[in-house]
DOTI-256273 format. One record per residue: x, y, z of N, C-alpha, C in turn. Coordinates in nm, 3 decimals. Example, Ala and Ser with C-alpha at 12.3 -4.5 7.8 and 13.67 -1.06 7.14 Angstrom:
% DOTI-256273
> 1.319 -0.569 0.780 1.230 -0.450 0.780 1.320 -0.330 0.780 .
> 1.285 -0.225 0.708 1.367 -0.106 0.714 1.290 0.003 0.787 .
***
This chain:
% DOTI-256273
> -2.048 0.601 -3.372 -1.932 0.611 -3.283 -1.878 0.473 -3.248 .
> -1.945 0.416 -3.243 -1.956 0.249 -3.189 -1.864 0.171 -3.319 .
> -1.919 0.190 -3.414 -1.869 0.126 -3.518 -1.705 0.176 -3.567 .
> -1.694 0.325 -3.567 -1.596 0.397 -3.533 -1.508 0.330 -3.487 .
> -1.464 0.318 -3.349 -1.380 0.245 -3.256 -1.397 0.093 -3.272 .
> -1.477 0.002 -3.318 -1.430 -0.142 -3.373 -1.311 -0.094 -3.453 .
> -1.354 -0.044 -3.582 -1.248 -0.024 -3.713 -1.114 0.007 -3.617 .
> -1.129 0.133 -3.575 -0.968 0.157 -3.537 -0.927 0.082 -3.402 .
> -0.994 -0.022 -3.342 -0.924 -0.143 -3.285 -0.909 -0.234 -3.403 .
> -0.960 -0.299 -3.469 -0.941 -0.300 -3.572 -0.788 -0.360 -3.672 .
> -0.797 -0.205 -3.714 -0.689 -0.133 -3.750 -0.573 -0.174 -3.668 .
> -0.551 -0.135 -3.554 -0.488 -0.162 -3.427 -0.468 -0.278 -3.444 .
> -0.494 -0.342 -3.453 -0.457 -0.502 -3.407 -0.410 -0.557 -3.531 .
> -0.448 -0.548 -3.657 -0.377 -0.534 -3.765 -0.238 -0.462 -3.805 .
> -0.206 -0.356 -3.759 -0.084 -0.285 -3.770 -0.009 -0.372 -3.700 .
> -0.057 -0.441 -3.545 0.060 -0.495 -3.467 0.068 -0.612 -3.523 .
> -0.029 -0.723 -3.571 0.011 -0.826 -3.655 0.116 -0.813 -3.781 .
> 0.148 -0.674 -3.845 0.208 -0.653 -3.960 0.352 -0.632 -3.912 .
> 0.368 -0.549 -3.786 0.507 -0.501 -3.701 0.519 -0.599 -3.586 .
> 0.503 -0.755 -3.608 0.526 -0.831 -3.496 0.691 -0.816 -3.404 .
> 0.766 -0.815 -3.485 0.903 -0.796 -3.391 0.907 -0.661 -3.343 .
> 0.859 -0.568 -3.384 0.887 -0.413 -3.318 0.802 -0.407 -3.228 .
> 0.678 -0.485 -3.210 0.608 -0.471 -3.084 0.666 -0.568 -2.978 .
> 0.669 -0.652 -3.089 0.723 -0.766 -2.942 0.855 -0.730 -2.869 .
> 0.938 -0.635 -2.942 1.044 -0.550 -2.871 0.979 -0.435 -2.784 .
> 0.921 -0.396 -2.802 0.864 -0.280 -2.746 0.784 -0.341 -2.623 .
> 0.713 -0.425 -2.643 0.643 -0.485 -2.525 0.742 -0.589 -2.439 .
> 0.818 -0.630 -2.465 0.939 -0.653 -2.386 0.973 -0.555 -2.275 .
> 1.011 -0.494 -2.344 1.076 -0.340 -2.311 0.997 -0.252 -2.202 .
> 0.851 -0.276 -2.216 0.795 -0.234 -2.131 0.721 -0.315 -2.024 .
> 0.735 -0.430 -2.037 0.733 -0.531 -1.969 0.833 -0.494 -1.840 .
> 0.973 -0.515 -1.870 1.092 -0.518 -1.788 1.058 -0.412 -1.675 .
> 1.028 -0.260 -1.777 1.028 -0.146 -1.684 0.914 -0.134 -1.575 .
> 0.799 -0.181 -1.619 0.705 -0.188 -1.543 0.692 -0.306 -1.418 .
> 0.799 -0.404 -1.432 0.799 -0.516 -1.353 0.866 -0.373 -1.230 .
> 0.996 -0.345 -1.227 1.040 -0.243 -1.167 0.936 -0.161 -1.092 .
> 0.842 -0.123 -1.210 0.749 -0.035 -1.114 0.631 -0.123 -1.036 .
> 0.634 -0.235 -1.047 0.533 -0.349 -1.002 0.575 -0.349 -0.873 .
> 0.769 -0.422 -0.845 0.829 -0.455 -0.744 0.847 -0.374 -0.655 .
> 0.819 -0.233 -0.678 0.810 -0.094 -0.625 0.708 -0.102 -0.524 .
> 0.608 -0.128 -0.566 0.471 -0.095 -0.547 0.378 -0.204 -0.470 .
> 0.434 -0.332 -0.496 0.456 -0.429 -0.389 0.549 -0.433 -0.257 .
> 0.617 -0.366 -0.280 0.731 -0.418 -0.140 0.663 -0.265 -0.059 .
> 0.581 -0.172 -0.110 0.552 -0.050 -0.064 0.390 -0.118 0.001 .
> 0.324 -0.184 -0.056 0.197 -0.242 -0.045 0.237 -0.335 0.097 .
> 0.339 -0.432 0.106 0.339 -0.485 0.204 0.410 -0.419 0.351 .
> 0.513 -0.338 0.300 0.527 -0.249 0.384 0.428 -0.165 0.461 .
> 0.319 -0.119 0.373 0.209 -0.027 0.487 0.130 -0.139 0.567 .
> 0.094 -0.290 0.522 0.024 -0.356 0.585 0.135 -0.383 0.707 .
> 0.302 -0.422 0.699 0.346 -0.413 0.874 0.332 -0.322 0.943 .
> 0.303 -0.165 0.884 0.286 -0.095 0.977 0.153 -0.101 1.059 .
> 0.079 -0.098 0.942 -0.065 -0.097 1.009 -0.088 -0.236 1.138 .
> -0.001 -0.356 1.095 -0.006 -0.403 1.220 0.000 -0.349 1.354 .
> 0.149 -0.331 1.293 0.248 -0.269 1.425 0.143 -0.171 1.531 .
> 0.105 -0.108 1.404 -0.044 0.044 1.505 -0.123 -0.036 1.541 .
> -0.200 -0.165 1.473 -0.272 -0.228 1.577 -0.242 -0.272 1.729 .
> -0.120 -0.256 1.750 -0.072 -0.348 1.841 -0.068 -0.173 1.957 .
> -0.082 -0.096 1.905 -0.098 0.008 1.996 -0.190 -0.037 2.146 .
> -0.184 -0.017 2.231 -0.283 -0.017 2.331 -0.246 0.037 2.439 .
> -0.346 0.126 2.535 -0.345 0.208 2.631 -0.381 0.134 2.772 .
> -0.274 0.078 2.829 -0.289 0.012 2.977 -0.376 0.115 3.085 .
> -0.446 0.080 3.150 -0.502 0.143 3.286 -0.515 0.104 3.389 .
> -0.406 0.101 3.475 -0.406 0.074 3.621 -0.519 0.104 3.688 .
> -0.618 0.063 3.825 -0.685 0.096 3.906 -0.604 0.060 4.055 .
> -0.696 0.159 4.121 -0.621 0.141 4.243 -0.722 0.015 4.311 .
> -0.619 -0.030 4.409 -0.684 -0.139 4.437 -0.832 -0.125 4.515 .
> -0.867 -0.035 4.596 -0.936 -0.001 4.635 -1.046 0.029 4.528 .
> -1.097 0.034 4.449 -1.162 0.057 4.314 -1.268 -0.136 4.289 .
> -1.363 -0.123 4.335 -1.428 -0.268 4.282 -1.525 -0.245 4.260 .
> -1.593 -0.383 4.204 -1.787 -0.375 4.202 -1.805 -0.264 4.083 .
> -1.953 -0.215 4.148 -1.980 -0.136 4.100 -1.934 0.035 3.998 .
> -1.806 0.038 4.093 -1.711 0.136 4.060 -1.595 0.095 3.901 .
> -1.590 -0.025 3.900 -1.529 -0.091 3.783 -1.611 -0.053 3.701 .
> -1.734 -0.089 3.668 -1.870 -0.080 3.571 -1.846 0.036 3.525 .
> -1.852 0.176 3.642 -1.901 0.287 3.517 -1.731 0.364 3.513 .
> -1.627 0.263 3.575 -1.513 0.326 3.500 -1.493 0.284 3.344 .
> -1.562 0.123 3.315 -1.539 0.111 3.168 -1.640 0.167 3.108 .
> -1.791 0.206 3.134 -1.860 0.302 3.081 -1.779 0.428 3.026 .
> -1.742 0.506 3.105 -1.663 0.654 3.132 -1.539 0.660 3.013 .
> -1.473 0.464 3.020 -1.337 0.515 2.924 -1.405 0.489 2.812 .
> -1.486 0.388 2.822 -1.547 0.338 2.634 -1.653 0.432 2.585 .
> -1.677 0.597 2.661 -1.742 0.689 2.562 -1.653 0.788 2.527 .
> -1.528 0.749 2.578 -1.403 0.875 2.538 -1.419 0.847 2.381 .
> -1.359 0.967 2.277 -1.381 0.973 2.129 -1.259 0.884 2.077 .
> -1.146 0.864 2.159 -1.062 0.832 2.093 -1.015 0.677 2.092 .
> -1.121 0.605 2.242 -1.159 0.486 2.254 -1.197 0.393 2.177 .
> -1.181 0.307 2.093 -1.273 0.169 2.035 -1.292 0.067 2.088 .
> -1.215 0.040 2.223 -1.274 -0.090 2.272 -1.233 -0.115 2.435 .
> -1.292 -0.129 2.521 -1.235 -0.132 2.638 -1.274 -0.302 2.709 .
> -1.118 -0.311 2.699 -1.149 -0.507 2.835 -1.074 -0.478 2.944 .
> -1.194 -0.523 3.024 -1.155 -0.536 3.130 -1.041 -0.646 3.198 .
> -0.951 -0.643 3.312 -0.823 -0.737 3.297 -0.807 -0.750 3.391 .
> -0.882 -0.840 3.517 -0.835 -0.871 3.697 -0.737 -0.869 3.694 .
> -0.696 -0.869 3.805 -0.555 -0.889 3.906 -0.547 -1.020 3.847 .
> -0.623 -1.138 3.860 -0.574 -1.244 3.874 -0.554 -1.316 3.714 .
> -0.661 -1.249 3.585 -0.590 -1.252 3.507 -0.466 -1.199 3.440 .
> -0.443 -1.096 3.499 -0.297 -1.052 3.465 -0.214 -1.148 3.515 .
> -0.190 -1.176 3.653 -0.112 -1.301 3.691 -0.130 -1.401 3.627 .
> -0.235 -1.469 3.613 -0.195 -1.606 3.506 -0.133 -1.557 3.383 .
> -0.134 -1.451 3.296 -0.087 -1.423 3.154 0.045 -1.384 3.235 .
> 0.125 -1.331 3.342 0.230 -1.320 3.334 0.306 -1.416 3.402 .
> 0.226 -1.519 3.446 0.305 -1.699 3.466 0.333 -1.743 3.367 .
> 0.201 -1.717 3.224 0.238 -1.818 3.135 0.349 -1.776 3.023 .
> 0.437 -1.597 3.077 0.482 -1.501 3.018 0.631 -1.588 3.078 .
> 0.657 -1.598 3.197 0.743 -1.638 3.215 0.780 -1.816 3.173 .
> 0.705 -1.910 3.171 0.722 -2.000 3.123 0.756 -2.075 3.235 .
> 0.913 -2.173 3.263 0.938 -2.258 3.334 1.019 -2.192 3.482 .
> 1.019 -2.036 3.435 1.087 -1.970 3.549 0.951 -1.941 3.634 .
> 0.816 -1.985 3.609 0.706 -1.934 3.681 0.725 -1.936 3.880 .
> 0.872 -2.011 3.866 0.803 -2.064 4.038 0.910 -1.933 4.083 .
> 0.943 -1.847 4.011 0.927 -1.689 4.104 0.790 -1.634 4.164 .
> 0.731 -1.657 4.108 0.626 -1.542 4.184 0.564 -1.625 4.306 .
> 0.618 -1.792 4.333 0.584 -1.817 4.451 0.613 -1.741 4.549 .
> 0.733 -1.717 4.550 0.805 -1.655 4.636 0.761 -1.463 4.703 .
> 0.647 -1.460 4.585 0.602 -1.338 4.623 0.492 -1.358 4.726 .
> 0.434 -1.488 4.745 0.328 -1.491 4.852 0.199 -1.423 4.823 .
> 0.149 -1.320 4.771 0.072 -1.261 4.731 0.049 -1.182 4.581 .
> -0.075 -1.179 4.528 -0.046 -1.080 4.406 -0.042 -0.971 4.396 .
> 0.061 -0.920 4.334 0.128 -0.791 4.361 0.012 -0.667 4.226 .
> -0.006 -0.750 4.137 -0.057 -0.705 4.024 -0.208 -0.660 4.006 .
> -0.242 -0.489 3.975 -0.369 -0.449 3.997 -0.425 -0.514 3.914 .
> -0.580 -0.460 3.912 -0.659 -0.470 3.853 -0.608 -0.362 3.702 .
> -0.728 -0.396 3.631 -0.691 -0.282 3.542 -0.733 -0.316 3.380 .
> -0.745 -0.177 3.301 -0.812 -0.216 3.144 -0.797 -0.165 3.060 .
> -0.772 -0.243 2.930 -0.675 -0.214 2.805 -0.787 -0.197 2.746 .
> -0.703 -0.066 2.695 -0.784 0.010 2.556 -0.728 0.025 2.422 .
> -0.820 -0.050 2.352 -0.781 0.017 2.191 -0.794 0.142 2.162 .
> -0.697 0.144 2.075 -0.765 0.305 2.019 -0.786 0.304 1.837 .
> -0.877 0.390 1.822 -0.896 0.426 1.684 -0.779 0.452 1.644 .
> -0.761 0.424 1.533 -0.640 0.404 1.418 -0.600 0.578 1.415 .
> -0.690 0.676 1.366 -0.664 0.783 1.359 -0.598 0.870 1.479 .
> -0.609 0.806 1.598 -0.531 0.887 1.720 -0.454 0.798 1.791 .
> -0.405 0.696 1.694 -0.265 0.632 1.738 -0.148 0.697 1.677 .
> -0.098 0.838 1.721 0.016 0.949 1.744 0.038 1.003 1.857 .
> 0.166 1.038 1.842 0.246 1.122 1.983 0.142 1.177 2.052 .
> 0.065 1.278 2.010 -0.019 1.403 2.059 -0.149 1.396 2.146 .
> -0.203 1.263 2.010 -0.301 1.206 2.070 -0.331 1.146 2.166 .
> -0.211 1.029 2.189 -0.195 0.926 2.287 -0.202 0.993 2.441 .
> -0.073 1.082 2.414 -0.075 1.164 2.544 -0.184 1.262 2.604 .
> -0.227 1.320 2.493 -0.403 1.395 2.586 -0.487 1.298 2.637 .
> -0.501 1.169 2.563 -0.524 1.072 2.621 -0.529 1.024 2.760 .
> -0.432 0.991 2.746 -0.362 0.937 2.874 -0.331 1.062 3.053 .
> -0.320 1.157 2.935 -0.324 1.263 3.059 -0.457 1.285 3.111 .
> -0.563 1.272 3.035 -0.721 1.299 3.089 -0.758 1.170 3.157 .
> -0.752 1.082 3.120 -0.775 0.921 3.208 -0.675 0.937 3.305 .
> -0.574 0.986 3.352 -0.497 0.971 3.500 -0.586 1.064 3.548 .
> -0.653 1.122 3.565 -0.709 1.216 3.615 -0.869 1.216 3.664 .
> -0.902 1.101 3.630 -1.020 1.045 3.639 -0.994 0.990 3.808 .
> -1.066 0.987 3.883 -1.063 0.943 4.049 -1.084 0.753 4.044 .
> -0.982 0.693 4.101 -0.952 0.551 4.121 -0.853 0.523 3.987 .
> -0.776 0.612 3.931 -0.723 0.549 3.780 -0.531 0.591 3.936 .
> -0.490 0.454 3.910 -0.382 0.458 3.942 -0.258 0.535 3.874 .
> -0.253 0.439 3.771 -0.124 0.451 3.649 -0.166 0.483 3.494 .
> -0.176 0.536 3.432 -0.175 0.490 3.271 -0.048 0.539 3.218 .
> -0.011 0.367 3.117 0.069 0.341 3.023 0.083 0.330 2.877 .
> 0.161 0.412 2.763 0.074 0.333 2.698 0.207 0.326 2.585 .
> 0.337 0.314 2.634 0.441 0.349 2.577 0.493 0.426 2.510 .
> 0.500 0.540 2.521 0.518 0.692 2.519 0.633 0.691 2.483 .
> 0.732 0.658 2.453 0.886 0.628 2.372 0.840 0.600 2.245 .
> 0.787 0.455 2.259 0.798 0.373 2.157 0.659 0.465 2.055 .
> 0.549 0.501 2.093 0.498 0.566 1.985 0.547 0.693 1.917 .
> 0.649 0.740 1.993 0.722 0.870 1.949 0.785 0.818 1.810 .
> 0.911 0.759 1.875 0.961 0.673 1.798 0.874 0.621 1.649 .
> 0.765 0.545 1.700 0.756 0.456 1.578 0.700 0.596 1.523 .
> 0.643 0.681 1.536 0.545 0.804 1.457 0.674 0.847 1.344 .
> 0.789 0.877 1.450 0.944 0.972 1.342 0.932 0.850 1.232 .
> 0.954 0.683 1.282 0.978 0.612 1.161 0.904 0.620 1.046 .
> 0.732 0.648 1.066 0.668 0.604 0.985 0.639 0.727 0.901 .
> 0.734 0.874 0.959 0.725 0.938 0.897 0.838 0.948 0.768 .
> 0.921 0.884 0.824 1.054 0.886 0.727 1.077 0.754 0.678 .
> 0.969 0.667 0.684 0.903 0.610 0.575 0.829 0.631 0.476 .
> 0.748 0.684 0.501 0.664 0.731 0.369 0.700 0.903 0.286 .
> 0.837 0.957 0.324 0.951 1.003 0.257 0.970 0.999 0.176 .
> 1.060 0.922 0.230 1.183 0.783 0.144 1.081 0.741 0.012 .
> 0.991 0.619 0.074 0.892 0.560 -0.009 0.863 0.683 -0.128 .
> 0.820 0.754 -0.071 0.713 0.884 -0.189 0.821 0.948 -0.305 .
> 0.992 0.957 -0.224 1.059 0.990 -0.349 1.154 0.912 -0.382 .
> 1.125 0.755 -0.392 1.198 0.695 -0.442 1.097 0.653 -0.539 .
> 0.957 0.648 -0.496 0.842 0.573 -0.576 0.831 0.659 -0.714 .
> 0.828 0.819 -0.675 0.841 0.915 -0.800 0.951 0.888 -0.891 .
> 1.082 0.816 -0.863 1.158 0.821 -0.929 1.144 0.736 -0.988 .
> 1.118 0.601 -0.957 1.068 0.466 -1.036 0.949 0.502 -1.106 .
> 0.854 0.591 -1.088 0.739 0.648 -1.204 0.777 0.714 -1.324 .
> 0.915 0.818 -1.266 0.933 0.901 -1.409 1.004 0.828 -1.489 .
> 1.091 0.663 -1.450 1.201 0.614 -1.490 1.130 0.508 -1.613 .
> 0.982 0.444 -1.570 0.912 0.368 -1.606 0.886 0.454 -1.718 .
> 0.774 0.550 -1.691 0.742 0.616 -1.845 0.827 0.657 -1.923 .
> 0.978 0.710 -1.860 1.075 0.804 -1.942 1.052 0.648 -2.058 .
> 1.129 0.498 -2.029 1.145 0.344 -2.067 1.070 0.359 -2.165 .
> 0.926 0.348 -2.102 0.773 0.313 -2.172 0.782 0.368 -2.291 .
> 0.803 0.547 -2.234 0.763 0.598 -2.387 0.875 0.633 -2.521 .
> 0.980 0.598 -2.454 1.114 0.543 -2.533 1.100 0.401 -2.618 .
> 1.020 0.338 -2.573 1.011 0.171 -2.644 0.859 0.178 -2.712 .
> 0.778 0.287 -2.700 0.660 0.274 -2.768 0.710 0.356 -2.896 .
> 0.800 0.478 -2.876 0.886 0.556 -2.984 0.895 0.452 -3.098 .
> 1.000 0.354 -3.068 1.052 0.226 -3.180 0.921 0.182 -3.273 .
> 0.799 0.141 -3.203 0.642 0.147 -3.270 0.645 0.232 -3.389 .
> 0.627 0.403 -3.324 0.635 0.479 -3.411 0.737 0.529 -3.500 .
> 0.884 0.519 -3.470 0.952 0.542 -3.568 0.964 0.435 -3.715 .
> 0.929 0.320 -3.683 0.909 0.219 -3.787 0.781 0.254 -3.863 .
> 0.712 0.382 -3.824 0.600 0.384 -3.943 0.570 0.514 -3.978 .
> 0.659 0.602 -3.929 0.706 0.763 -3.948 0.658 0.782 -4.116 .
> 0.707 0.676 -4.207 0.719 0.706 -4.333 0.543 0.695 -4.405 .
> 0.481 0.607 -4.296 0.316 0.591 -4.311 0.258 0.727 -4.278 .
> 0.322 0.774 -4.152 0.229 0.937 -4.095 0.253 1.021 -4.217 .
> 0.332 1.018 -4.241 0.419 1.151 -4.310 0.308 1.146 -4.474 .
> 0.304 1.027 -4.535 0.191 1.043 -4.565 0.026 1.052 -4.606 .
> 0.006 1.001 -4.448 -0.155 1.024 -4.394 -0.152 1.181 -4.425 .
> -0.067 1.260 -4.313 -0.088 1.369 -4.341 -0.037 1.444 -4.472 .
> 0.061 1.449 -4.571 0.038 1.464 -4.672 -0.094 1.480 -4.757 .
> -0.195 1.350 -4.796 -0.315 1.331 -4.812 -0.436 1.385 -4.770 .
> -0.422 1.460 -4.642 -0.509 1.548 -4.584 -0.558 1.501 -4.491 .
> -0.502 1.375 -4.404 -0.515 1.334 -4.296 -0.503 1.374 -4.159 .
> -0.613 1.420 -4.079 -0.657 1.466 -3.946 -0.546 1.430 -3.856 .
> -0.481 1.506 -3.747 -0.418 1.468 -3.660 -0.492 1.333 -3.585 .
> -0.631 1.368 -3.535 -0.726 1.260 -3.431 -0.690 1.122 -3.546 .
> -0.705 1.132 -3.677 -0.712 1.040 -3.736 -0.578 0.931 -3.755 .
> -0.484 1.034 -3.756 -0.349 0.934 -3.741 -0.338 0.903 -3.592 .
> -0.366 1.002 -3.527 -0.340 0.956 -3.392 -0.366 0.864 -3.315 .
> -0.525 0.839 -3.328 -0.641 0.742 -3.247 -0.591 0.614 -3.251 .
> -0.534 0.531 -3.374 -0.480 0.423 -3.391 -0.362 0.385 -3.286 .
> -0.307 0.470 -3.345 -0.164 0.472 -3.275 -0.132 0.461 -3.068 .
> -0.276 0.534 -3.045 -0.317 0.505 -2.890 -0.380 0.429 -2.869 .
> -0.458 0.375 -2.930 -0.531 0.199 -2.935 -0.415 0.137 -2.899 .
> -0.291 0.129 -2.986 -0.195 0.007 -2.970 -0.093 0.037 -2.871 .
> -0.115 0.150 -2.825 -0.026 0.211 -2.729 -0.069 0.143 -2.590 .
> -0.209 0.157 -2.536 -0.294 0.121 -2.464 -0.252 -0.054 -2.448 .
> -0.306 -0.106 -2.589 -0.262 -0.239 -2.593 -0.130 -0.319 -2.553 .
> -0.032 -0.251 -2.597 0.089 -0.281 -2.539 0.108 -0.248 -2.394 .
> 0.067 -0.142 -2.336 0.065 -0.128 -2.190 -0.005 -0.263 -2.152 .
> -0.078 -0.273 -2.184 -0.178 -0.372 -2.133 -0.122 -0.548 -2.094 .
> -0.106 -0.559 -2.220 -0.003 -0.664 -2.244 0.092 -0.667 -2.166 .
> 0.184 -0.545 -2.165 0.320 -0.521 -2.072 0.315 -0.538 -1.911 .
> 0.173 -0.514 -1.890 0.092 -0.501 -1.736 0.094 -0.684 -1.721 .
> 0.040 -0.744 -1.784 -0.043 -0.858 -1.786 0.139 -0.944 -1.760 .
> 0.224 -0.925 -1.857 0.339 -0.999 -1.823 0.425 -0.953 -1.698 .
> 0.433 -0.824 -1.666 0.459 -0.797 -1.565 0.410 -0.825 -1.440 .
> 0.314 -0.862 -1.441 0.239 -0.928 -1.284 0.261 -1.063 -1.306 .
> 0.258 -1.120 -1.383 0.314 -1.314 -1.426 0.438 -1.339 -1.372 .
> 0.548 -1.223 -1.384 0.688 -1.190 -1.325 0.672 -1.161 -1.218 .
> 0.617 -1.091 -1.174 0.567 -1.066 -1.035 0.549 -1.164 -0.941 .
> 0.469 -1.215 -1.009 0.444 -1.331 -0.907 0.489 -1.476 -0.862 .
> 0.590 -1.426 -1.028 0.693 -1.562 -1.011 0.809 -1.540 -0.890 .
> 0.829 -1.402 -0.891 0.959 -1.346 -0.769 0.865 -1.374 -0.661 .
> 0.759 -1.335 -0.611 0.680 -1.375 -0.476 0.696 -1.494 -0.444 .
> 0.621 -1.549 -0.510 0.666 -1.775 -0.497 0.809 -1.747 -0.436 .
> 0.906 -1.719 -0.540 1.008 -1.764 -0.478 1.089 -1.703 -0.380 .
> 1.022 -1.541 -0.328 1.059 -1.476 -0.226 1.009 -1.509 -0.092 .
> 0.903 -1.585 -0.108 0.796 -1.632 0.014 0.846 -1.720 0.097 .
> 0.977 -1.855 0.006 1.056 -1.891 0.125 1.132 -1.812 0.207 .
> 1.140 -1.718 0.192 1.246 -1.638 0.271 1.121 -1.569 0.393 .
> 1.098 -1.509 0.299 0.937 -1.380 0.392 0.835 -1.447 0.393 .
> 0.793 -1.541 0.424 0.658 -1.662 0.414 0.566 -1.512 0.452 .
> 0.524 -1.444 0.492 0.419 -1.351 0.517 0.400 -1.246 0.399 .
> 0.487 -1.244 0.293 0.458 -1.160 0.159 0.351 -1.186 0.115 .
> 0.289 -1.101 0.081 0.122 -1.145 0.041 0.158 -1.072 -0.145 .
> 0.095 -1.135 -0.230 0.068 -1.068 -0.342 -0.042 -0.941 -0.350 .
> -0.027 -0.873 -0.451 -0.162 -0.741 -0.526 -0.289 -0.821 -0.478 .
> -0.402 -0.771 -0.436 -0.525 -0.836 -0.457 -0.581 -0.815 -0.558 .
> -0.721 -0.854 -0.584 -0.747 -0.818 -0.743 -0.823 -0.679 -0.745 .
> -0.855 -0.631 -0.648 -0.868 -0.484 -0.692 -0.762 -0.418 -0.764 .
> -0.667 -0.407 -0.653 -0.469 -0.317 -0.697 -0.455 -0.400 -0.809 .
> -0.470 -0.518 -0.855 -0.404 -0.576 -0.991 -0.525 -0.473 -1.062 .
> -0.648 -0.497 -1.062 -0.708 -0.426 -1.185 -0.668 -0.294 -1.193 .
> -0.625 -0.197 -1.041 -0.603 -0.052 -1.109 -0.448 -0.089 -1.136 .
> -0.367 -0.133 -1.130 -0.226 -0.158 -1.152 -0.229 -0.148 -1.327 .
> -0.344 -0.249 -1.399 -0.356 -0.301 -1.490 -0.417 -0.186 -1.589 .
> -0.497 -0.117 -1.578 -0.576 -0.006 -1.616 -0.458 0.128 -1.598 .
> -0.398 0.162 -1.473 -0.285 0.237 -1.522 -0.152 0.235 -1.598 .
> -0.137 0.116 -1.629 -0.035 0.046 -1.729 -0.121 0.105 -1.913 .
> -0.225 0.087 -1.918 -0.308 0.066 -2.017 -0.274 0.233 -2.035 .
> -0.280 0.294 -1.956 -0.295 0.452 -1.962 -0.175 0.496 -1.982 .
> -0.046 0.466 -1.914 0.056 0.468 -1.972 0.140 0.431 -2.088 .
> 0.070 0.365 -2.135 0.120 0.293 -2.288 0.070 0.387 -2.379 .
> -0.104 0.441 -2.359 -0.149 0.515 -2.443 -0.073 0.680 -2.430 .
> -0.058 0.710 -2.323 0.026 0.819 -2.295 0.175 0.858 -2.353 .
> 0.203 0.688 -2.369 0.343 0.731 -2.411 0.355 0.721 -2.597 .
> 0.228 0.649 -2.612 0.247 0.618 -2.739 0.170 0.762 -2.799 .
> 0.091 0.857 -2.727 0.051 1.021 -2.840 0.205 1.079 -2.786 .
> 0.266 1.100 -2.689 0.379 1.172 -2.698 0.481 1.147 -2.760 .
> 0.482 1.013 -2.790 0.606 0.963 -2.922 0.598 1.012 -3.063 .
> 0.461 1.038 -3.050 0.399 1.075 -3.210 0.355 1.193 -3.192 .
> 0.355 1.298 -3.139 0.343 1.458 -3.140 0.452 1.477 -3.242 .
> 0.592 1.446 -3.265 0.675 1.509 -3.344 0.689 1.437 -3.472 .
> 0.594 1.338 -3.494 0.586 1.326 -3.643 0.461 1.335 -3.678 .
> 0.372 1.439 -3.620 0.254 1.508 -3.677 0.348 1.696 -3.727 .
> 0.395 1.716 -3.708 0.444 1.849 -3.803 0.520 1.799 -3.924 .
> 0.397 1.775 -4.014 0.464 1.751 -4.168 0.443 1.902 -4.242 .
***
């Protein structure tokens, strides 16, 4: 079996040394289309990492009443940091809130002289697990902690997670059927320019099989180099890739490139698409 698949890589790599301009057209060709589906798939890649910021930045304020100290602080952050939907609870004095909202105001700070006293409770911000940062969640949330004895206020912007939930739903929409369309547009390309491969050697199939040549047997080759050209087409397409990043990064300095995991499956599904497109180009010149 082993020896098998040398020969028809082989083979493979020989046929494309013999058809150098029809591959190198063809791998062009699929080069271009797949950059398309690269630039797709990047601007979609950095897009979920702002969101996932953005949800980091979620957090659930908790007022205490002032009357609330000592000991009573202790097993209120006990009480919120065994809730399920909790990951992290800090605690936040009165008097650190006032310094963070002096150093909030900047050079206008000498208002709050004028207040004579601090107006600002005590109180403690909670993270929440990624999975129950939504509308539904937030608010059972928040409705069971007001309800807890010494909890003044809880905040936790109840607009704005509504809001961002509709966006991020009609984001990943949009994303999912524009991304399908750049998938079917890529292979429709792919397997249109791996075609040119096979129509330049139509007159070779026609007679393999004549001779009594196996479908697997004409075929296997023909998806070796199919594979190969994806491959290739992958490999120049991320080189392009990354030449537009460089020079998109003055603009968006925070664009991050593929890491090398997503490049290797990026790279491996390119490989699969080449081979994919190159047996469906050649299904209709196996009926001799």
């Amino acid at each position: 079996m082993l020896r098998k698949t040398k020969y028809l890589v082989r083979e493979s790599i020989r046929t494309i040394k013999r058809h150098k301009v029809v591959t190198s057209i063809s791998v062009v060709i699929m080069s271009l289309s797949l950059l398309m589906l690269a630039v797709f798939l990047l601007a979609t890649d950095n897009l979920l990492k702002v969101i996932g910021q953005a949800q980091r930045e979620v957090q659930v304020h908790v007022y205490l009443d002032d009357r609330v100290a000592g000991a009573r602080i202790e097993r209120l952050h006990h009480e919120l940091l065994a809730m399920t939907e909790v990951e992290s609870v800090v605690y936040v004095s009165k008097d650190e809130a006032l310094a963070d909202f002096r150093g909030q105001l900047g050079e206008d700070d000498d208002l709050l002289k004028a207040l004579g006293t601090n107006p600002l409770p005590n109180s403690f911000r909670l993270t929440i697990k990624d999975e129950y940062k939504n509308g539904p969640s937030m608010a059972n949330l928040a409705a069971r902690v007001a309800q807890i004895q010494g909890i003044e206020e809880v905040r936790y912007g109840k607009e704005f997670v509504e809001k961002f939930a509709r966006i991020i739903r009609g984001v990943y929409y949009v994303d999912a059927v524009v991304g399908f369309i750049v998938l079917l547009s890529a292979v429709f390309i792919i397997s249109n320019a791996v075609r040119l491969t096979v129509i330049s050697r139509r007159r070779t199939i026609e007679i393999l099989k004549l001779v009594g040549a196996t479908d697997r047997f004409v075929t296997l080759p023909f998806v070796i180099e199919g594979a190969m050209q994806g491959g290739a087409a992958a490999l120049i397409s991320l080189a392009l890739l990354f030449g537009v990043t460089l020079v998109t990064r003055k603009i968006l300095p925070d664009l991050s490139f593929f890491s090398v995991e997503k490049s290797a499956v990026y790279f491996l599904t390119c490989i699969l698409i080449g081979a994919i497109g190159s047996l469906a180009a050649l299904r209709r010149f196996l009926k001799v």
